[in-house]
C-alpha positions, 0 to 999 in steps of 0.5 A, a space after each residue: 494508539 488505537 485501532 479499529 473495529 470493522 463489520 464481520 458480516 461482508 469483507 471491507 474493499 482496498 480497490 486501488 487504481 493506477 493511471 500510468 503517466 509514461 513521460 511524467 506528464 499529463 497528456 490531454 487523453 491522461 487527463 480526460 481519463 483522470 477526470 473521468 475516473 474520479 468523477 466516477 470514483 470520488 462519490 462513493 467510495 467511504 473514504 478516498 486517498 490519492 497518491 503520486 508515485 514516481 517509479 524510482 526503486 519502485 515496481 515499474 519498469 520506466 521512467 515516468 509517474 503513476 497516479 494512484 487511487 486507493 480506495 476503502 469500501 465498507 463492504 464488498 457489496 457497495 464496491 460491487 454495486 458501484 463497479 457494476 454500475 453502467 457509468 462506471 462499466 461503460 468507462 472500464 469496458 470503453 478504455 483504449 488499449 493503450 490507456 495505461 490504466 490498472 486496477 488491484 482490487 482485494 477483499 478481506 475478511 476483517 478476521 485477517 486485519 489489522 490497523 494501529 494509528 497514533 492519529 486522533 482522526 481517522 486515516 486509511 482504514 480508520 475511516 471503515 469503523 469504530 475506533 478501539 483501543 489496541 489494548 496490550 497488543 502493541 509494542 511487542 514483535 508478533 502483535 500485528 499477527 495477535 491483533 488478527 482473530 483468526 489467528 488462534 485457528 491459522 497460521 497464515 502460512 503460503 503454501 509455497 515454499 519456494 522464492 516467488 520472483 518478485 516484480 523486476 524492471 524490465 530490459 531496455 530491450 524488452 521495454 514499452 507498453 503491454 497492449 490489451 488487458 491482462 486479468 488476474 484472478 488467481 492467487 496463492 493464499 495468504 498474500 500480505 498487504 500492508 501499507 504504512 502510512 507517515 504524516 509530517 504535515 502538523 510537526 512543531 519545528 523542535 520535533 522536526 529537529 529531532 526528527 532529523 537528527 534522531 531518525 530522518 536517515 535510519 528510517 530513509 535506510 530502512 526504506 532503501 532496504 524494503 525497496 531493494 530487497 530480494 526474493 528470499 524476502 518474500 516481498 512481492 510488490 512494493 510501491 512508495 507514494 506521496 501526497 503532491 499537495 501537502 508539500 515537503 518536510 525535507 530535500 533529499 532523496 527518494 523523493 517521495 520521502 519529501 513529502 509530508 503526507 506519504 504511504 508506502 504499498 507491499 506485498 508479501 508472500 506472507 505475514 510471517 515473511 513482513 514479521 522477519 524482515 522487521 525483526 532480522 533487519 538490525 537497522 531497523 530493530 535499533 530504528 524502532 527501538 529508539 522510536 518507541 522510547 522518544 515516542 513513549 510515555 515519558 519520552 522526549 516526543 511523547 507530545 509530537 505530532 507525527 502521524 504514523 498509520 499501519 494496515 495489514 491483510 491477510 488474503 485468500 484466494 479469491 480475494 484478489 482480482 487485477 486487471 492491467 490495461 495497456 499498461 507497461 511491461 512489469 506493472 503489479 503482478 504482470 510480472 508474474 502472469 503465467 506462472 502457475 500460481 498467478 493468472 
């Protein structure tokens, strides 16, 4: 397992942009905006992935697809200079109110990071930094936490002790696009962003046997649970995303789960409410028990080739900035614009 090293000097950038595909496909306006974003986008960004996400359990209120953009930046400097550039300003300031476009942008302080991968090249957040050993701090519930600097001096605690709503769909009643912009640029300290991160795309065919028969349906179980979870579980916001290109591994369902190449995006309330949910889970603990030992020295797919990759931040407010133009009711943190902790 190995992790990475990044810059103290500046926070790095997550900026993920989503254009929302309402009927699933691409009309000729959805498709000039896609080219166009990623024009923009491609060059400059120090490392670029892009996802599909289908809207099944996930946090959008209708049928359809999002395409998604997540974006890794060095610092916050070169994001800034890239997102205040005239071509890139012009694009954003220039979007038709209906446009269905979104962008959540976060900038932490690598004190209040971590990233672990089992892959031997970069991926994700790999891609920011020197690649370093995890040490001892793996394996063990609390070792996301304890790969933190900054955790000796802060408890990443919310300061809000209520249930926060997470984001719901809405009523059929109420239901259609959000015309005109809607940004956000307060949030409550010590949001938690996560993305979990799975590669099929270079298993053998006896490790995708035992993949079927060992994990397959516990890890589409544990799943199943993120994505449904309530309130008190302190998960805010949660989407489940696929690679169309790297093609299937599996037919099942959810669909996204297919795919060789995937990563699932949350927000919790805070680190210690991803902590529970992980160790309070019994399908899960049992599922992670028997991961580690096949996946262990001397275990029977301690040679395997899934790629597994965890990123987790911690953030401030001030950290966070979105911004939702014409996009459907109950996109992101729409869902919670308005409420005192959130506009």
């Amino acid at each position: 397992m190995s992790a990475v090293k990044l810059s103290s000097e500046e926070p790095f950038v997550y900026s993920i942009f989503g254009l929302q595909l309402s009927d699933g496909e691409e009309s000729p306006e959805k498709r000039f905006l896609k080219g166009e974003f990623h024009g923009l986008i491609a060059p400059h960004a120090t490392h670029l992935d892009l996802f599909l996400q289908d809207h099944d359990g996930c946090a959008a209120a209708r049928e359809g697809k999002t395409l998604i953009w997540l974006g890794y930046w060095k610092s916050r400097t070169s994001y800034l200079a890239w997102w205040g550039s005239e071509k890139v300003s012009n694009f954003w300031d220039s979007l038709p109110v209906s446009a269905g476009m979104w962008r959540e942008i976060m900038s932490p302080d690598s004190s209040r990071t971590q990233y672990m991968t089992n892959k031997s090249e970069p991926v994700g957040l790999g891609h920011l930094g020197t690649e370093i050993s995890v040490g001892n701090k793996t394996g063990y519930w609390g070792c996301y936490r304890h790969r933190m600097a900054a955790h000796s001096k802060d408890n990443f605690a919310s300061p809000i002790e209520r249930d926060l709503e997470a984001f719901q769909p809405i009523p059929d009643s109420l239901d259609g696009d959000r015309p005109g912009r809607i940004l956000m640029t307060k949030f409550p300290d010590n949001i938690c962003f996560v993305v979990e991160g799975q590669d099929h795309s270079n298993i053998t065919a006896e490790e995708k046997e035992y993949w079927n028969d060992n994990f397959d349906s516990s890890v589409t179980q544990w799943m199943k649970d993120l994505f449904s979870a309530g309130p008190d579980s302190g998960i805010l916001g949660s989407r489940m995303c696929y690679a169309p290109e790297t093609g299937v591994y599996r037919v099942s369902t959810p669909k996204a789960l297919n795919y060789n190449k995937k990563a699932q995006f949350f927000y919790f309330k805070d680190l210690q409410h991803m902590e529970q949910i992980g160790r309070t889970n019994k399908g899960h603990a049992a599922l992670r028990s028997r991961f580690m030992r096949a996946y262990g020295p001397k275990g029977a797919m301690e040679s395997g080739k899934l790629g597994l990759w965890v990123e987790t931040a911690v953030l401030k407010n001030g950290e966070i900035e979105c911004e939702y133009v014409g996009c459907e009711k109950g996109t992101g943190w729409m869902a919670l614009a308005g409420h005192q902790e959130f506009w």
